[in-house]
C-alpha positions in Angstrom: 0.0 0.0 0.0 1.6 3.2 -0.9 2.6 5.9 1.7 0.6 8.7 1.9 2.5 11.9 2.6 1.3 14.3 5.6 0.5 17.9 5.2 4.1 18.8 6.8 5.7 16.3 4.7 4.1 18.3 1.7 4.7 21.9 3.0 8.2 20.7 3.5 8.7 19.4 -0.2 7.4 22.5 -1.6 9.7 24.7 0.4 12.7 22.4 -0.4 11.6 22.7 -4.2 11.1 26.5 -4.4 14.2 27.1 -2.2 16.3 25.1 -5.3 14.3 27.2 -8.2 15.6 30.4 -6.6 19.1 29.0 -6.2 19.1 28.7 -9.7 17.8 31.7 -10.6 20.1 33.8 -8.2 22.8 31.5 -10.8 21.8 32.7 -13.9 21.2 36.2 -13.1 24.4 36.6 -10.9 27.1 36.7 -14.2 24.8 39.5 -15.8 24.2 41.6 -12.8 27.9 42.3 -12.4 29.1 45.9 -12.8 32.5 45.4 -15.2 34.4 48.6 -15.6 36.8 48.8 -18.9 40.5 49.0 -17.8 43.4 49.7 -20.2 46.4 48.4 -19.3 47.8 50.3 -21.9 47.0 53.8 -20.7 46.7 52.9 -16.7 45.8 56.0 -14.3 49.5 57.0 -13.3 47.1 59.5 -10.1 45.1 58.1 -7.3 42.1 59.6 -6.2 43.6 61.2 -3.7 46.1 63.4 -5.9 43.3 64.1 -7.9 41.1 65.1 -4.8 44.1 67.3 -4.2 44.6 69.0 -7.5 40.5 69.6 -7.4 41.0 71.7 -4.3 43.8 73.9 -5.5 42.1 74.9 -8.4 38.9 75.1 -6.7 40.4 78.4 -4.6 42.1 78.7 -8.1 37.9 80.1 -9.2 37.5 81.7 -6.5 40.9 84.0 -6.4 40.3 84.2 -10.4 37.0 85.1 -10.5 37.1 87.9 -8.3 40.1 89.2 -10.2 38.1 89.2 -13.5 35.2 90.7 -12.1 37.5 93.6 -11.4 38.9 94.0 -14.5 35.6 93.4 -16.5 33.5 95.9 -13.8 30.7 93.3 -14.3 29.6 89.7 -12.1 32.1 86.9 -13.2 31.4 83.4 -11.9 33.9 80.6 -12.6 33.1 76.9 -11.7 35.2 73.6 -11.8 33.8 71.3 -13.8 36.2 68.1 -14.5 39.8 67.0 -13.2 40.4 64.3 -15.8 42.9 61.6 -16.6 43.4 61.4 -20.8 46.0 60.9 -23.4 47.5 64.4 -24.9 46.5 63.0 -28.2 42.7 62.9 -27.0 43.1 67.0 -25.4 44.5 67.5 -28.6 41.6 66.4 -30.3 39.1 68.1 -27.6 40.1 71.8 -28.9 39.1 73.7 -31.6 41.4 76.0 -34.3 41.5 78.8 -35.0 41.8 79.1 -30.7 43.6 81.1 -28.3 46.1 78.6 -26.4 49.5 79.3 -24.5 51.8 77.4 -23.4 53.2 78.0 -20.1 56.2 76.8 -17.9 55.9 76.0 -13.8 59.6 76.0 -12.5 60.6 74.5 -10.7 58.7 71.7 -12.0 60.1 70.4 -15.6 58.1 70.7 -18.9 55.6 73.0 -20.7 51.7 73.1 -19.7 48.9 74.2 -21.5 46.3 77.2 -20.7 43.0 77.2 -23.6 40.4 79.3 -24.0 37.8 78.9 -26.3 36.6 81.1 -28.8 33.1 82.2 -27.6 35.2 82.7 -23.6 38.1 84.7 -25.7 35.6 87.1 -27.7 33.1 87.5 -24.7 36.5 89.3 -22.7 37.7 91.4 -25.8 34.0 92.8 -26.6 33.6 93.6 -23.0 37.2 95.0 -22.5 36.6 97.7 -25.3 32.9 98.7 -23.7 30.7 95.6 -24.9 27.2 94.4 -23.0 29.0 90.6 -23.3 26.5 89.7 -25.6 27.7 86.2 -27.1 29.8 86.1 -30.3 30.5 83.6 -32.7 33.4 83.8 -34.7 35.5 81.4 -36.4 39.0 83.4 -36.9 42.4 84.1 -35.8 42.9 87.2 -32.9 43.9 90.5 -34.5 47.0 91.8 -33.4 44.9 94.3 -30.5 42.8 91.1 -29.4 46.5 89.5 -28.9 47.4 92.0 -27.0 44.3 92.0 -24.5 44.8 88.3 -24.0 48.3 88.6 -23.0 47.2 91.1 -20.5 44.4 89.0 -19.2 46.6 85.2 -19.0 49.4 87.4 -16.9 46.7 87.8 -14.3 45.3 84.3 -14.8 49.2 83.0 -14.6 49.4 85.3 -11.0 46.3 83.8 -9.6 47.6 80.5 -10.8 51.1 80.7 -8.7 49.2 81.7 -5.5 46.8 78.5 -5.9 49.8 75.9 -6.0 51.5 78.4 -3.3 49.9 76.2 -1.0 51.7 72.7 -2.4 54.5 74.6 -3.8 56.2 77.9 -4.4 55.8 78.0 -8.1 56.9 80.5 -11.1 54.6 80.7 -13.7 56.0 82.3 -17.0 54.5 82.6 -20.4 56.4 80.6 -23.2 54.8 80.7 -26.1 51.2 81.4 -28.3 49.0 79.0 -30.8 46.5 79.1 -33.3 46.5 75.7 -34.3 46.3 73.2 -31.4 47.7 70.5 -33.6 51.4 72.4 -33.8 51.8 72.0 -30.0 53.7 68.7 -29.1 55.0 69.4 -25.8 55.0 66.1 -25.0 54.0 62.0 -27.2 50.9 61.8 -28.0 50.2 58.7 -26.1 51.3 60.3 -22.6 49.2 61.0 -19.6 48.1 64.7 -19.2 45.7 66.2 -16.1 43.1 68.2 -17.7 41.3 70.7 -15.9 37.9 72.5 -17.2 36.4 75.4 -15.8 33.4 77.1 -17.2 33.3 81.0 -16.9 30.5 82.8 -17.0 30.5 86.4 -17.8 26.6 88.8 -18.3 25.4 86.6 -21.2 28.4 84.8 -22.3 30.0 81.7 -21.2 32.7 79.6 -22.5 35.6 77.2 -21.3 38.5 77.7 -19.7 41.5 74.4 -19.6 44.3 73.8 -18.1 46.6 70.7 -19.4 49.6 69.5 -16.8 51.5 66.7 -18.4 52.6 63.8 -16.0 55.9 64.2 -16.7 55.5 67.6 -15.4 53.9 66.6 -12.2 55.6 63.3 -11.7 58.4 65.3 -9.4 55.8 66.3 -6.8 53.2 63.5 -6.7 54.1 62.7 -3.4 53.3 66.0 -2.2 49.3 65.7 -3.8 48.3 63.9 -1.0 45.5 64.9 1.3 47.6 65.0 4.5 50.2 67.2 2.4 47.1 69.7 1.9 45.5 69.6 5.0 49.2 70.6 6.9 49.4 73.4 3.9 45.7 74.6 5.3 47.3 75.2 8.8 50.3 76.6 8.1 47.9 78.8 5.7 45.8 79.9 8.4 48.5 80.6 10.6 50.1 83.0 8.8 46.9 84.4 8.1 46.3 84.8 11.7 49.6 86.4 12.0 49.4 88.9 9.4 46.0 90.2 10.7 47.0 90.4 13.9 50.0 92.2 13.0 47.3 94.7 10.5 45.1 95.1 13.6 47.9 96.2 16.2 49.8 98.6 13.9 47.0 101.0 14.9 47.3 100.5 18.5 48.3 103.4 20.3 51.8 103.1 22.6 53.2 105.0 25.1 56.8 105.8 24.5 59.0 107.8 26.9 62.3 107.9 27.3 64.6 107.9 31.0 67.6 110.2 30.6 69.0 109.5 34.3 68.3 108.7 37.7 69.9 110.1 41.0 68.7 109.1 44.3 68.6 112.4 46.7 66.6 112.0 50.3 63.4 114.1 51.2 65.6 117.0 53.0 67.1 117.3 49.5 64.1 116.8 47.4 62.6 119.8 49.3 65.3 122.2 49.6 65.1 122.1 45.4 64.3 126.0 43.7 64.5 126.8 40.3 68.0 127.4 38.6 69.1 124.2 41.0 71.2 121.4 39.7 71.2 117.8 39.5 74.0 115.4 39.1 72.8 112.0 37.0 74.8 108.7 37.3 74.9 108.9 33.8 77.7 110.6 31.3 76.8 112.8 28.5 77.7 110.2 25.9 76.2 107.5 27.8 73.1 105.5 26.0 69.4 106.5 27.6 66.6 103.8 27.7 63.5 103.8 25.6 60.3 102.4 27.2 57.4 101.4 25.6 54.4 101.6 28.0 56.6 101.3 30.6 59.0 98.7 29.9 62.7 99.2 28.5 62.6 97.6 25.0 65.4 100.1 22.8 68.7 102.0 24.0 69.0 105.5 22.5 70.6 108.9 22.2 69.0 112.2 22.5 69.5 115.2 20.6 67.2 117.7 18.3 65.1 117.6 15.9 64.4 120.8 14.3 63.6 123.0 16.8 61.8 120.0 19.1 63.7 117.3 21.6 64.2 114.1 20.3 65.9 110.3 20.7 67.6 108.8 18.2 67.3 104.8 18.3 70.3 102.8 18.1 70.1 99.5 19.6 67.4 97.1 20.7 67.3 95.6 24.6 
């Protein structure tokens, strides 16, 4: 006679049976939800994420030092933003720019190597309409710089190249010098086309116009201070910072402190008999010779040694040593 199964016996088959069906769902759907990200090992990141991290927060008080600059100089609201710290292959910036554009090259001694500064054309036209009197309406123009829009640009990169040298001031003392000018993106090879570059894009906005600013550091160029793009490298660069910060207003706040300063020629002790018996046209004896130094105080307390004399027609002390 065959067995017949209980209710628990069944409720138990069942859950064994679904439990394997999802199992072997959970199989086939396991190799196709994976995430696979695309590595070259051809063109490997040569900066971590922190270096980058680091390089995002120099240039990131690079906007804000830059953009008040340029407000100044344009007399109008100029708002720069970072948009992108990328890794990339010079041969792919290359490609990213446009000709006829406005792009100089640029060294940062000590570091070796040249780096690249771009604008692009609707940014470039959008500062020389509004530096001869413009309402920065947006312009689009496909041509070379005259000779006077050359000239304004030049003017304008020296105080981008300034602002530049007091970002990395904070990583490194840096000098920024112009080297050279281009047209034609494709004639500048400062470095194989196949090598790691460190492009950074801003976008600049200026009354109606807007355009893109980049900045291109080769490897090669950074590879000497890599160790120092670290986040513990910036964060001891913020204290020292703000120390000296502190320091210099402090010092800006005291300079208009009012001071006592006097100035003891001698001293004599006498007794009370003599101190009363004084009248005018009496004299007193110091312990101290003509030629002898006298002591300046400062609210009080001896801090220079001096000489007196005249000045003019008024009593004076001439400072010639510090206590």
């Amino acid at each position: 006679m065959a067995k017949i199964l209980s209710q628990e016996e069944i409720d138990a088959l069942l859950t064994t049976v679904s439990t394997g069906d999802e199992q072997e769902q959970k199989k086939d759907e396991h190799p196709q939800s994976r995430s696979v990200v695309t590595y070259d090992f051809r063109h490997p990141n040569r900066v971590s994420k922190d270096q980058i991290r680091t390089l995002e927060n120099i240039h990131d008080n690079f906007c804000g030092h830059l953009g008040s600059a340029m407000s100044g100089i344009f007399r109008a609201v100029v708002d720069i933003e970072l948009m992108s710290v990328d890794q990339i292959t010079y041969s792919e910036f290359i490609m990213s720019l446009v000709s006829p554009s406005c792009t100089f090259t640029f060294s940062l001694a000590p570091m070796e190597g040249l780096c690249i500064l771009d604008f692009s054309p609707a940014l470039t036209f959008a500062f020389v309409e509004r530096m001869f009197g413009g309402t920065g309406k947006p312009i689009e123009a496909e041509r070379e710089l005259t000779g006077i829009e050359r000239a304004v640009m030049n003017r304008l990169t020296t105080r981008v190249f300034l602002e530049m040298r007091k970002a990395w001031a904070r990583i490194l003392t840096v000098q920024v010098e112009p080297v050279g000018f281009e047209t034609n993106p494709q004639f500048i090879q400062i470095v194989p086309p196949g090598e790691t570059v460190i492009v950074i894009t801003f976008q600049i906005k200026i009354l109606e116009s807007s355009g893109i600013l980049t900045i291109c550091y080769p490897y090669v160029t950074l590879e000497s201070i890599v160790a120092k793009l670290s986040a513990q490298s910036w964060i001891d660069a913020s204290k020292t910072k703000v120390s000296e910060a502190d320091v210099r207003l402090n010092s800006q706040n005291l300079s208009f402190v009012r001071a006592n300063l006097a100035t003891v020629l001698g001293n004599v002790e006498i007794t009370i008999r003599e101190f009363l018996k004084i009248k005018l046209g009496d004299v007193v004896r110091l312990e101290k010779k003509v030629h002898d130094p006298v002591m300046v105080l400062v609210e009080g307390k001896p801090k220079f040694l001096g000489r007196p004399g005249l000045v003019g027609k008024k009593r004076g002390v001439q400072v010639t040593e510090a206590c």
